[in-house]
Backbone and ligand atoms as CSV (ligand in chain L), in Angstrom:
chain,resi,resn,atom,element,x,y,z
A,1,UNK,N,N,4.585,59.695,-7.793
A,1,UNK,CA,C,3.602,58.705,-7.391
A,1,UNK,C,C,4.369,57.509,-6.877
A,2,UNK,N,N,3.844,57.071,-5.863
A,2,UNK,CA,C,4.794,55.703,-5.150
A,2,UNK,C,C,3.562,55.129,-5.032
A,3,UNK,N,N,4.247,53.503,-4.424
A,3,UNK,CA,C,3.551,52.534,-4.124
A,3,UNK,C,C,3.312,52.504,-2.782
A,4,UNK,N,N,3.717,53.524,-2.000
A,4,UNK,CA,C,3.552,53.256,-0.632
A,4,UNK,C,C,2.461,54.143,0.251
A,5,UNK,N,N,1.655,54.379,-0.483
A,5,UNK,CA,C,0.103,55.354,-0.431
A,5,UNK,C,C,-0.100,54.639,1.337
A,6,UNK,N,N,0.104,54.647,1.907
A,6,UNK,CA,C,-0.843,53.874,3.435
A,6,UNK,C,C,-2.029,54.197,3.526
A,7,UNK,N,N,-2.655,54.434,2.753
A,7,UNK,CA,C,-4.077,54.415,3.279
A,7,UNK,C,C,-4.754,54.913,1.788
A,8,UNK,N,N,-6.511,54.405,1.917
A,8,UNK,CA,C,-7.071,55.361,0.561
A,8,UNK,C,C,-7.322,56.538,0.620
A,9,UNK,N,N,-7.436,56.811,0.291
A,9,UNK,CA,C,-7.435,58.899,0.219
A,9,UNK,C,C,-9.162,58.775,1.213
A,10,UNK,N,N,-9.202,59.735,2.177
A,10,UNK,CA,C,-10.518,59.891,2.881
A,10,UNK,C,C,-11.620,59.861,1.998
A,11,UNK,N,N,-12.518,59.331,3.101
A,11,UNK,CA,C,-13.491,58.937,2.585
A,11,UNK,C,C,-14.619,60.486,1.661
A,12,UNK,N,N,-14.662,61.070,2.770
A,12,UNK,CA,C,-15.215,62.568,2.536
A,12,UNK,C,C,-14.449,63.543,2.086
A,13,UNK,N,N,-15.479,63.771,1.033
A,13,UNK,CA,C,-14.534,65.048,-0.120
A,13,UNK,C,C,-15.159,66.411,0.171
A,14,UNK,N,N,-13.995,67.777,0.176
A,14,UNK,CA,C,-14.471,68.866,0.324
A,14,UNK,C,C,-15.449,69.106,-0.636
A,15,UNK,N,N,-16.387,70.480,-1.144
A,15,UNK,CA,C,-16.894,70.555,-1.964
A,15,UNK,C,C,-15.927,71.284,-2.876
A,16,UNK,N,N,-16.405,71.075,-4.393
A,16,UNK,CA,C,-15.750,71.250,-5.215
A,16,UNK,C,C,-15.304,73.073,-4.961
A,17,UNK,N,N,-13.832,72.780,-5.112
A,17,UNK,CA,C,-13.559,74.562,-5.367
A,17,UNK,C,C,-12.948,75.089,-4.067
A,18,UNK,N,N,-13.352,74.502,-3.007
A,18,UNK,CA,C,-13.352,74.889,-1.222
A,18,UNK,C,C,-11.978,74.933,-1.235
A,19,UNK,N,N,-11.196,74.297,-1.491
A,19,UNK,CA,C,-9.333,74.950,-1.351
A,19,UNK,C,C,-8.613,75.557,-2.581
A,20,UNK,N,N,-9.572,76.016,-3.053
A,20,UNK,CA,C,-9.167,77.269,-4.327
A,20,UNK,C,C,-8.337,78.037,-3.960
A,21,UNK,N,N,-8.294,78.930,-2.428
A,21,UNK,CA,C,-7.848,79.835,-2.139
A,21,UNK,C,C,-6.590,79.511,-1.177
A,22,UNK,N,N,-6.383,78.354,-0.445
A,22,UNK,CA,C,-5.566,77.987,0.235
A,22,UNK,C,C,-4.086,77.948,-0.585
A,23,UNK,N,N,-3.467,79.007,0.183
A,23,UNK,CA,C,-2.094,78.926,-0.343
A,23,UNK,C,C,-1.304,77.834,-0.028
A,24,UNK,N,N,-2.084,77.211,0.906
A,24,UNK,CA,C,-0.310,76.236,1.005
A,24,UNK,C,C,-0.767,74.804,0.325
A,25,UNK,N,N,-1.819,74.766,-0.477
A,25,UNK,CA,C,-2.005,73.613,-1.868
A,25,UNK,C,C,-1.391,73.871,-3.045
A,26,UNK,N,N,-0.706,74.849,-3.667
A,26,UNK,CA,C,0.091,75.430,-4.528
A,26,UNK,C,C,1.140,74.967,-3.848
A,27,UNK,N,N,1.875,75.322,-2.772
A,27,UNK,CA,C,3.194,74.717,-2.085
A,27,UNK,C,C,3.197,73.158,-2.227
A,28,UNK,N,N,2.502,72.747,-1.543
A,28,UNK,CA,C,2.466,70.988,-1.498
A,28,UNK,C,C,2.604,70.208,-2.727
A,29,UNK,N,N,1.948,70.909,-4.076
A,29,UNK,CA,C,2.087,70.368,-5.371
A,29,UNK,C,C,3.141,70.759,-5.884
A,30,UNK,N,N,3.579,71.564,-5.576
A,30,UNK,CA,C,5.324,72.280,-5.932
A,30,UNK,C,C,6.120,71.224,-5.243
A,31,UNK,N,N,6.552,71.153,-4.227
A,31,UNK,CA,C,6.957,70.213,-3.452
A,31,UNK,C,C,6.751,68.843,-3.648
A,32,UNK,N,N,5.592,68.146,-3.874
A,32,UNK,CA,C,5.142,66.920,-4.337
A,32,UNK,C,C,5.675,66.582,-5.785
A,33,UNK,N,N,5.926,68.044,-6.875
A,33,UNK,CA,C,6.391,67.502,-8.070
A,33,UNK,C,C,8.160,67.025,-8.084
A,34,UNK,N,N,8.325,68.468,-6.942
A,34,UNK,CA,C,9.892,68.591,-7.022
A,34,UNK,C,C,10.693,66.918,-6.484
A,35,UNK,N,N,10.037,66.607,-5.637
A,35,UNK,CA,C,10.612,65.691,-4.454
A,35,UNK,C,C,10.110,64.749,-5.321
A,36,UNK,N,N,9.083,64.486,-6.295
A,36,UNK,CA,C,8.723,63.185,-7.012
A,36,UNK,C,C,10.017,63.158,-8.489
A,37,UNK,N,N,9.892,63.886,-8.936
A,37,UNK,CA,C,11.272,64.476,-9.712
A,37,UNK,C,C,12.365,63.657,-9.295
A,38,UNK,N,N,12.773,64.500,-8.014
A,38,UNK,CA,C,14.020,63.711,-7.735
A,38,UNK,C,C,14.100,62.518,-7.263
A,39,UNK,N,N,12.816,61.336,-6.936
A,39,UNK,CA,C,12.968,60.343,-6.657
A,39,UNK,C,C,13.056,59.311,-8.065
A,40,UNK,N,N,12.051,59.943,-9.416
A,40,UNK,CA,C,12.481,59.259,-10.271
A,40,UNK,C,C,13.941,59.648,-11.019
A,41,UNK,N,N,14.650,60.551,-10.606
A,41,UNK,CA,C,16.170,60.537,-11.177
A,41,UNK,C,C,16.396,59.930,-10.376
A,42,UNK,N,N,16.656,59.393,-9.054
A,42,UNK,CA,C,17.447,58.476,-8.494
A,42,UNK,C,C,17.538,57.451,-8.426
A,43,UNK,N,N,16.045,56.645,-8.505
A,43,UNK,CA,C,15.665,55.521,-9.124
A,43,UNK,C,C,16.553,55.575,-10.353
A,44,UNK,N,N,15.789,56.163,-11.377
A,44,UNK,CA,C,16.196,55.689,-12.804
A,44,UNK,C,C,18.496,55.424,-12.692
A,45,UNK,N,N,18.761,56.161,-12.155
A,45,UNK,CA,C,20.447,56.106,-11.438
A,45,UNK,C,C,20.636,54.928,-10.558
A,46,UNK,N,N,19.982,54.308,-10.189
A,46,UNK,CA,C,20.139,52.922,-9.437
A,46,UNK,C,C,20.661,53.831,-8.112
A,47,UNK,N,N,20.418,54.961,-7.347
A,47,UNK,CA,C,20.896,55.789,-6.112
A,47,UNK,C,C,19.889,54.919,-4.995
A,48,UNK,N,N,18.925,54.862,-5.486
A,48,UNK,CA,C,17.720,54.224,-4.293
A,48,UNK,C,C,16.730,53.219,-5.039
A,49,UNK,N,N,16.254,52.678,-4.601
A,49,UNK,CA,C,15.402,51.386,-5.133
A,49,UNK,C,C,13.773,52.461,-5.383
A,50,UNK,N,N,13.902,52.187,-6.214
A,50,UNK,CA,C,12.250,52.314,-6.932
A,50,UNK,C,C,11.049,52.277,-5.568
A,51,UNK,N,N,10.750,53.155,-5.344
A,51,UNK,CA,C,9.480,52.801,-4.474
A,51,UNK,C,C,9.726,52.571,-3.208
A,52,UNK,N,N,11.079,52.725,-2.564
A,52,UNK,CA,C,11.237,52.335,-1.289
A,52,UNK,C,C,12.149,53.027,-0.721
A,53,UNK,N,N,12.879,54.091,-1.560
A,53,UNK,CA,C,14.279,55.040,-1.158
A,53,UNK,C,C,13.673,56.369,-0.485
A,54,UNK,N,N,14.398,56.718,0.455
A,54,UNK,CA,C,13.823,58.031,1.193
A,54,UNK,C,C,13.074,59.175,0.426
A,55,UNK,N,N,13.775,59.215,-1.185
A,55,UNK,CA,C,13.331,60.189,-1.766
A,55,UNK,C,C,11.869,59.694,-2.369
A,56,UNK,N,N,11.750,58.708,-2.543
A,56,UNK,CA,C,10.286,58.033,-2.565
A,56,UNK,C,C,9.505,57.869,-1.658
A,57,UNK,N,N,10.030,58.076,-0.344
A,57,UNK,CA,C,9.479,57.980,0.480
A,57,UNK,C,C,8.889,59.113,1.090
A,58,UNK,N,N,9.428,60.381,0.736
A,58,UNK,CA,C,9.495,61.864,0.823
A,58,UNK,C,C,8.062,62.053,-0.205
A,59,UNK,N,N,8.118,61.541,-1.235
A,59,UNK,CA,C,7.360,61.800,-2.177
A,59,UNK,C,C,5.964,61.481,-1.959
A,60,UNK,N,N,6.052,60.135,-1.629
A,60,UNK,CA,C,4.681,59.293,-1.025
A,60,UNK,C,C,3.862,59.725,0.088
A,61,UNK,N,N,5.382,60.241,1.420
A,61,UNK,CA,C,4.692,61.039,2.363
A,61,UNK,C,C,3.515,62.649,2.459
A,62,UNK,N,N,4.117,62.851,1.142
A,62,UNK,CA,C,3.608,64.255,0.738
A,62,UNK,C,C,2.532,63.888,-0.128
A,63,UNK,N,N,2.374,62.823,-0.573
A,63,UNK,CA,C,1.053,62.751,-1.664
A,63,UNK,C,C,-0.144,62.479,-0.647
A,64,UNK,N,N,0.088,61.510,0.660
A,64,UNK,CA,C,-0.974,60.729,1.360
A,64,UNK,C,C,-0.943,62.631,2.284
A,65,UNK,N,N,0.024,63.331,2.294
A,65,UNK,CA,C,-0.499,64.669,2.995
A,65,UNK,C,C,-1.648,65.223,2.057
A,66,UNK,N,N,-1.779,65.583,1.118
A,66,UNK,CA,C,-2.735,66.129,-0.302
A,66,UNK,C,C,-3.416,65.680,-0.092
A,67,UNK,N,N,-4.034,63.841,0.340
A,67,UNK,CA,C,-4.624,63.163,0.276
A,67,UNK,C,C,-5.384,63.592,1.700
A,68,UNK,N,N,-4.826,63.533,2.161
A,68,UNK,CA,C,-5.948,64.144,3.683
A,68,UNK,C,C,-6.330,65.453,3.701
A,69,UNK,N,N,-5.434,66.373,2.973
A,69,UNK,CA,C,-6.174,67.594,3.534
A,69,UNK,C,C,-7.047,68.409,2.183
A,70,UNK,N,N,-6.667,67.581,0.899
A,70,UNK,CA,C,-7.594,68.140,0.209
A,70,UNK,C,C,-7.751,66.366,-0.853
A,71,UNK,N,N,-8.346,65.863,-0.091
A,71,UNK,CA,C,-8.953,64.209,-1.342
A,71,UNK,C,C,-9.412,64.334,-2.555
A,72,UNK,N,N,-9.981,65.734,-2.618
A,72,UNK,CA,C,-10.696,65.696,-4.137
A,72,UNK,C,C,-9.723,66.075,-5.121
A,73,UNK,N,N,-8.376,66.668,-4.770
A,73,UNK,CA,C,-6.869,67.600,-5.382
A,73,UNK,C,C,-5.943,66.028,-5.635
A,74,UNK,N,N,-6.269,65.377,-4.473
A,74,UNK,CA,C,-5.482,64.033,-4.850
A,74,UNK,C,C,-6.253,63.274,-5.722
A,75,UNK,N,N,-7.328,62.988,-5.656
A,75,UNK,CA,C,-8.228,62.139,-6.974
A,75,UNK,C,C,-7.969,62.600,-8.058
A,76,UNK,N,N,-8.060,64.221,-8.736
A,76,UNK,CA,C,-7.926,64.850,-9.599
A,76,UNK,C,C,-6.216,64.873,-10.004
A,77,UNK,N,N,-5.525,64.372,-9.361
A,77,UNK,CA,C,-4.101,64.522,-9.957
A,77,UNK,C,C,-3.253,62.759,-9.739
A,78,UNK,N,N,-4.154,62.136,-9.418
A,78,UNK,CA,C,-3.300,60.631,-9.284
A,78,UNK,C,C,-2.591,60.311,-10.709
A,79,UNK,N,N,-3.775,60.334,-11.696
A,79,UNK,CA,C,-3.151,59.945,-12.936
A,79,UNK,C,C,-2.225,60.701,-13.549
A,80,UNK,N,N,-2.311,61.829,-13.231
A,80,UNK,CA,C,-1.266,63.001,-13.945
A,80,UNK,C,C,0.130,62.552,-13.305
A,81,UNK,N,N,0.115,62.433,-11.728
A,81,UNK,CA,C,1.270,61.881,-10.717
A,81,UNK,C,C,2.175,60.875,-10.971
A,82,UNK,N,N,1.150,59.686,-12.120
A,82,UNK,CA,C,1.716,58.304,-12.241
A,82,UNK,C,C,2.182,58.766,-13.687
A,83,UNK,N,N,1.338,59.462,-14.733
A,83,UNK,CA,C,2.105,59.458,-15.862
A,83,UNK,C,C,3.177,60.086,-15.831
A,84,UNK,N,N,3.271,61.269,-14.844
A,84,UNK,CA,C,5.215,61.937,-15.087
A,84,UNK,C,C,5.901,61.745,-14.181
A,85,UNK,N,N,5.610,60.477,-13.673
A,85,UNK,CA,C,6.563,59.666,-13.034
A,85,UNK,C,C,7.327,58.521,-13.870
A,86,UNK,N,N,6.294,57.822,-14.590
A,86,UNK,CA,C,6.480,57.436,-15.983
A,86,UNK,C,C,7.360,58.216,-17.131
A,87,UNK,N,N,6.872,59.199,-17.128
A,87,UNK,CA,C,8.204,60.259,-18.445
A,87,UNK,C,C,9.213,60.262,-17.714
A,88,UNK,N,N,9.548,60.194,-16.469
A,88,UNK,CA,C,10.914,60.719,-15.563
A,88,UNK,C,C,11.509,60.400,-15.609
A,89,UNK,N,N,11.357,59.080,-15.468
A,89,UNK,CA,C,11.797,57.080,-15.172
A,89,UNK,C,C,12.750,57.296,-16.657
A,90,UNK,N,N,14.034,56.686,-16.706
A,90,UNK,CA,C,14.841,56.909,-17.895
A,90,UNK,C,C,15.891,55.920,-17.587
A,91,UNK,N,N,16.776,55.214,-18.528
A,91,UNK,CA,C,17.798,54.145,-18.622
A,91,UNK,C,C,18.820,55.296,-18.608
A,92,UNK,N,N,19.493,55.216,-17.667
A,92,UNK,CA,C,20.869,55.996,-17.588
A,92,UNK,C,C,22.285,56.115,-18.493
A,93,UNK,N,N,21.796,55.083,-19.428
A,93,UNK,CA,C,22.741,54.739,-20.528
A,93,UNK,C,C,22.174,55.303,-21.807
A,94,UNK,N,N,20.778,56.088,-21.407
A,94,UNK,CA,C,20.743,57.189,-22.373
A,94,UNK,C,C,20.108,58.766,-21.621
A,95,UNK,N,N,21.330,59.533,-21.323
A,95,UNK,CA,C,21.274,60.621,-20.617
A,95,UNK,C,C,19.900,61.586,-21.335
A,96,UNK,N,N,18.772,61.774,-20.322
A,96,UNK,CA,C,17.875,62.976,-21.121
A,96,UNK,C,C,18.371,64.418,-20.267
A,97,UNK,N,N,17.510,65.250,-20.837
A,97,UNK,CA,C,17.306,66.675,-20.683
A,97,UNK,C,C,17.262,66.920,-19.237
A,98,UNK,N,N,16.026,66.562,-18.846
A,98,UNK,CA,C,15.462,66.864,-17.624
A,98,UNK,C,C,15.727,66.382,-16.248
A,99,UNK,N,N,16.852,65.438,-16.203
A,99,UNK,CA,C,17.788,64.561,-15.401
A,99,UNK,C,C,18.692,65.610,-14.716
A,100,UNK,N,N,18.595,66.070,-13.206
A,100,UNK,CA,C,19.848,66.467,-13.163
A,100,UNK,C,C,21.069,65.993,-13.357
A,101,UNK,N,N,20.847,64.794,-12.753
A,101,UNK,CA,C,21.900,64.014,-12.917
A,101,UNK,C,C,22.390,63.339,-13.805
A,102,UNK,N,N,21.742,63.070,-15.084
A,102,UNK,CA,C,22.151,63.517,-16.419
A,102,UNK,C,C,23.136,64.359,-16.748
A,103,UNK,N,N,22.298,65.499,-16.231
A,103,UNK,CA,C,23.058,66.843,-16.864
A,103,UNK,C,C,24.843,66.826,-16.081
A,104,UNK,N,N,24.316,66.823,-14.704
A,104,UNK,CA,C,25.679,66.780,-13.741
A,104,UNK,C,C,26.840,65.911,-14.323
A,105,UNK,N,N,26.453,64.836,-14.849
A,105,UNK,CA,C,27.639,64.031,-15.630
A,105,UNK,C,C,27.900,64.340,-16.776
A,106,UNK,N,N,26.977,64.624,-17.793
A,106,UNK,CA,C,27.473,65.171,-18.751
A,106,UNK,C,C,28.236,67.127,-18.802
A,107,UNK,N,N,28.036,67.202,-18.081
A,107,UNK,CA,C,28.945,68.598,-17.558
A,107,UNK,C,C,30.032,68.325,-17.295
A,108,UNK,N,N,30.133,67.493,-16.513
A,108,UNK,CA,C,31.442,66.948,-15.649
A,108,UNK,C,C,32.159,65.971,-16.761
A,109,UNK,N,N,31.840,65.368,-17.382
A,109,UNK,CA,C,32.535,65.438,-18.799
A,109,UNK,C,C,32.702,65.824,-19.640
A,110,UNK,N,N,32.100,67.125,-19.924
A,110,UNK,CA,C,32.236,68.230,-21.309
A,110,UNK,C,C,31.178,67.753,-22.161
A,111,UNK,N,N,30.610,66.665,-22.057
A,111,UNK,CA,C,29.252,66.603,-22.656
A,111,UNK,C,C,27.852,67.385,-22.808
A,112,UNK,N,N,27.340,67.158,-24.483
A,112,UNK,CA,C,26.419,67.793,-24.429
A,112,UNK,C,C,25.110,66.626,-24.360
A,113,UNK,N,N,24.662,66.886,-23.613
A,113,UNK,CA,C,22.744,65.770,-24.196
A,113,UNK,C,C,22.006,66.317,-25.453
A,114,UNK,N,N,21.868,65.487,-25.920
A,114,UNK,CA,C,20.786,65.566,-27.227
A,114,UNK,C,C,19.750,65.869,-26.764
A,115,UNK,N,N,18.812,65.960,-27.398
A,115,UNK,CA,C,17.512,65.863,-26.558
A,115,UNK,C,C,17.046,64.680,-27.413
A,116,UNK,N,N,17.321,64.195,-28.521
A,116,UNK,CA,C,16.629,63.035,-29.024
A,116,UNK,C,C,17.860,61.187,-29.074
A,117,UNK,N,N,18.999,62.260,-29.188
A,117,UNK,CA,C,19.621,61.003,-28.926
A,117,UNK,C,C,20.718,60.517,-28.006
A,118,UNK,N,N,20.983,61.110,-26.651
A,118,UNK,CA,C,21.199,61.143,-25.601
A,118,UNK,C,C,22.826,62.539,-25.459
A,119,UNK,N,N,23.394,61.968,-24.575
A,119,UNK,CA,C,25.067,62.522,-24.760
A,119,UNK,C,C,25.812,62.181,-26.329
A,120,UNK,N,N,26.273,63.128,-26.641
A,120,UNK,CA,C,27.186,63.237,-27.605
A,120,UNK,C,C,28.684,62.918,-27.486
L,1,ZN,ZN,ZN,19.406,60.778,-15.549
């Protein structure tokens, strides 16, 4: 989830259910999680600024796509978007799990991550 939404999600909503079958809304939310993923590890790494780095920008571009071609898939997942963007978001001075780049450094130093209390 970014701050850089350009526009409100259309005005007119499909009817409920109408892109049930569309395969490439399964892709876009795959893609939308993956690319949101890696914008909050890079953020949380100080790699790109919060809300304004390509990989946020990648992320944002793909949400306002959801947002046009299915509005009622983007209404139904905004809050889910912002809360595990929220879990993602992490102080780098305590390495989690789900960080690649976590993991990549603590590999690259023989480190293990905790899962509760960071690198060992
Ligand atoms: Zn990390």
């Amino acid at each position: 989830m970014t701050q850089h939404m350009d526009s409100d999600p259309p005005a007119s909503r499909p009817a409920r259910g109408a892109h049930s079958a569309d395969p490439s809304l399964p892709l876009l939310l795959r893609l939308r999680r993956n690319v949101s993923a890696w914008a909050a590890e890079r953020a949380s790494h100080q790699i790109e600024t919060p809300y304004s780095g390509p990989a946020a920008q990648a992320a944002s571009d793909i949400e306002n796509l959801i947002g046009r071609l299915y509005p009622e898939v983007w209404h139904e997942q905004l809050g889910e978007w912002w809360e595990t963007e929220f879990r993602q978001s992490h102080n780098p001075r305590f390495p989690v799990e789900h960080c690649g780049i976590c993991r990549a450094i603590a590999a690259h130093a023989g480190l293990h991550i905790d899962r509760t209390q960071g690198a060992e």
